[in-house]
C-alpha atoms as one frame of an Amber mdcrd trajectory, in Angstrom:
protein
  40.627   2.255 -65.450  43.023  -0.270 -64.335  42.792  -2.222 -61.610  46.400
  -1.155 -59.641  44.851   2.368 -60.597  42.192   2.338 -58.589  43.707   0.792
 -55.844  46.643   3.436 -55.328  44.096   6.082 -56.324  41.808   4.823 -52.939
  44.900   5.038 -50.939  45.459   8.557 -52.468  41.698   9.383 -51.294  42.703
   8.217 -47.988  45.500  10.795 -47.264  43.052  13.087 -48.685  40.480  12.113
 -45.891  43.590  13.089 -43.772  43.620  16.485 -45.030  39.459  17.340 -44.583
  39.495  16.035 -41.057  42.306  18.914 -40.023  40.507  21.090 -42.148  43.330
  21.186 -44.648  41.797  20.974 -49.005  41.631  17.729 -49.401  43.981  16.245
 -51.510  46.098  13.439 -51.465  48.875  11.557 -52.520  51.136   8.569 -52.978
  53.946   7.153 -54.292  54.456   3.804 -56.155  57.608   2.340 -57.085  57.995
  -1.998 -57.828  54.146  -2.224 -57.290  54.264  -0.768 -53.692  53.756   2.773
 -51.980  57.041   4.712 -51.100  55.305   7.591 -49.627  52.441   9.652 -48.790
  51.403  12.565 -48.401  48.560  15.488 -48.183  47.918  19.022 -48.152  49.048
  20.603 -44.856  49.568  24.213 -45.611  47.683  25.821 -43.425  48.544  23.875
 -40.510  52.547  24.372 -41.306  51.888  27.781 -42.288  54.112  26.989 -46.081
  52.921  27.428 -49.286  54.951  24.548 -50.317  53.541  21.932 -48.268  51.265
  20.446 -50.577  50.740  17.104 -51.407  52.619  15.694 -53.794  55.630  17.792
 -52.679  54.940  15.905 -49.107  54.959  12.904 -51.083  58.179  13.762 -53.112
  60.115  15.222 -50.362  59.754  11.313 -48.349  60.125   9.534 -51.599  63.043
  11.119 -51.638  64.767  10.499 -48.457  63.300   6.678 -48.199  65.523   5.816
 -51.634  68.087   8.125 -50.393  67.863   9.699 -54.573  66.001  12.602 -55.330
  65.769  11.331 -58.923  62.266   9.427 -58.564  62.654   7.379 -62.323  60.400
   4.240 -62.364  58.072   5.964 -59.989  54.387   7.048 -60.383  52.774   9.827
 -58.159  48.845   9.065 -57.539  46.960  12.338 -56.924  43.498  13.197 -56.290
  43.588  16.701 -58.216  45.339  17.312 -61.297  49.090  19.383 -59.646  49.411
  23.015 -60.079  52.453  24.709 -61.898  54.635  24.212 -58.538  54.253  20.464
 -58.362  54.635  20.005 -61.604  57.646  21.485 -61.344  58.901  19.150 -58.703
  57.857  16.050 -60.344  59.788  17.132 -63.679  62.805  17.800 -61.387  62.557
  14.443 -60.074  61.913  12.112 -62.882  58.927  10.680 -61.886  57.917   8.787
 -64.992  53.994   8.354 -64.455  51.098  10.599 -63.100  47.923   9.830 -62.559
  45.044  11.860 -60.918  41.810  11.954 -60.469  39.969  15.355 -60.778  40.756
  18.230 -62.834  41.378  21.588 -61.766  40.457  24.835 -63.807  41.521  26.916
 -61.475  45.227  25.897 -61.028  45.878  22.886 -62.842  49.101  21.972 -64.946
  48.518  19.322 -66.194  45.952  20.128 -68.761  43.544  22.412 -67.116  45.190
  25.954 -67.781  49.135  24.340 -68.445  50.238  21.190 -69.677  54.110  21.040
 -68.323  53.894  16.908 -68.451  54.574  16.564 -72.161  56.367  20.131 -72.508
  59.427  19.121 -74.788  61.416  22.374 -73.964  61.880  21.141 -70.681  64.659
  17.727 -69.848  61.781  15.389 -68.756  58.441  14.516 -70.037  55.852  12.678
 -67.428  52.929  10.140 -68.734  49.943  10.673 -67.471  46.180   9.428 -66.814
  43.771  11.374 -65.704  39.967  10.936 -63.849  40.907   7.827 -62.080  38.035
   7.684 -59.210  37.200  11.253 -60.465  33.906  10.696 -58.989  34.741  10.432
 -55.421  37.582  12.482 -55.802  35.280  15.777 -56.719  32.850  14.879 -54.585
  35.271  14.990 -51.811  36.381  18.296 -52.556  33.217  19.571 -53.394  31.436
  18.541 -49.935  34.424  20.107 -48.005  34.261  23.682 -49.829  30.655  23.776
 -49.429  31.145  23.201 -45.830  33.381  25.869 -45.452  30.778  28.158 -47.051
  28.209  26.842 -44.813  30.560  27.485 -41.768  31.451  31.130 -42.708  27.591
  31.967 -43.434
């Protein structure tokens, strides 16, 4: 792991803190562009009641409108779990060039887990990626917070 990994990854883990304390899944996300963060986001989706607020759509969607460019080239998006089909979507759609996350996700992942839509060549853009930066704390994060919510509903 590189050093400028883990260091947007922990600021990634920090949105996702954001998340868990308004009882949102914790994940998070940022932004890099010319060594610095852009944007930020995190899950909010049940707090704005939209399917689409996750994220690294957050974090696209304020990307975005600080460059005043929806095409995101020379940017990398630092996420704690691997995006689902949707995200991936949007990150093909905007050029990001880099991806790197943290933990995996069997359930809904798309980059690797069930899909792999990074390196698909049938679509116009192709997105490099790392994966299980600070996978560790990432899981655990996520892990602690469903198990609460299981402990809650018992």
């Amino acid at each position: 792991m590189k050093k400028e990994e883990a260091l947007f990854m922990a600021e990634a883990l920090k949105e996702a803190l954001k998340a868990a304390k308004t009882g949102e899944v914790p994940v998070g996300a940022v932004i890099v562009r010319e060594g610095g963060v852009i944007a930020r986001g995190y899950n909010k989706k049940e707090s704005s009641l939209d399917p689409t607020s996750h994220a690294e759509i957050i974090a696209i969607r304020r990307a975005s409108r600080k460059i005043k460019n929806w095409r995101l080239e020379r940017a990398t998006l630092y996420v704690t779990l691997e995006p689902c089909l949707m995200c991936m979507g949007a990150l093909v759609q905007a050029r990001v060039e880099r991806l790197v996350f943290a933990s995996f996700d069997p359930k809904a992942g798309a980059c690797g887990s069930l899909y792999d839509i990074s390196g698909d060549e049938r679509l116009n853009h192709r997105i490099k990626v790392a994966s299980g930066v600070m996978e560790k704390e990432a899981t655990e994060l996520l892990k602690g917070f469903f198990s609460g919510l299981r402990k809650g509903k018992a």
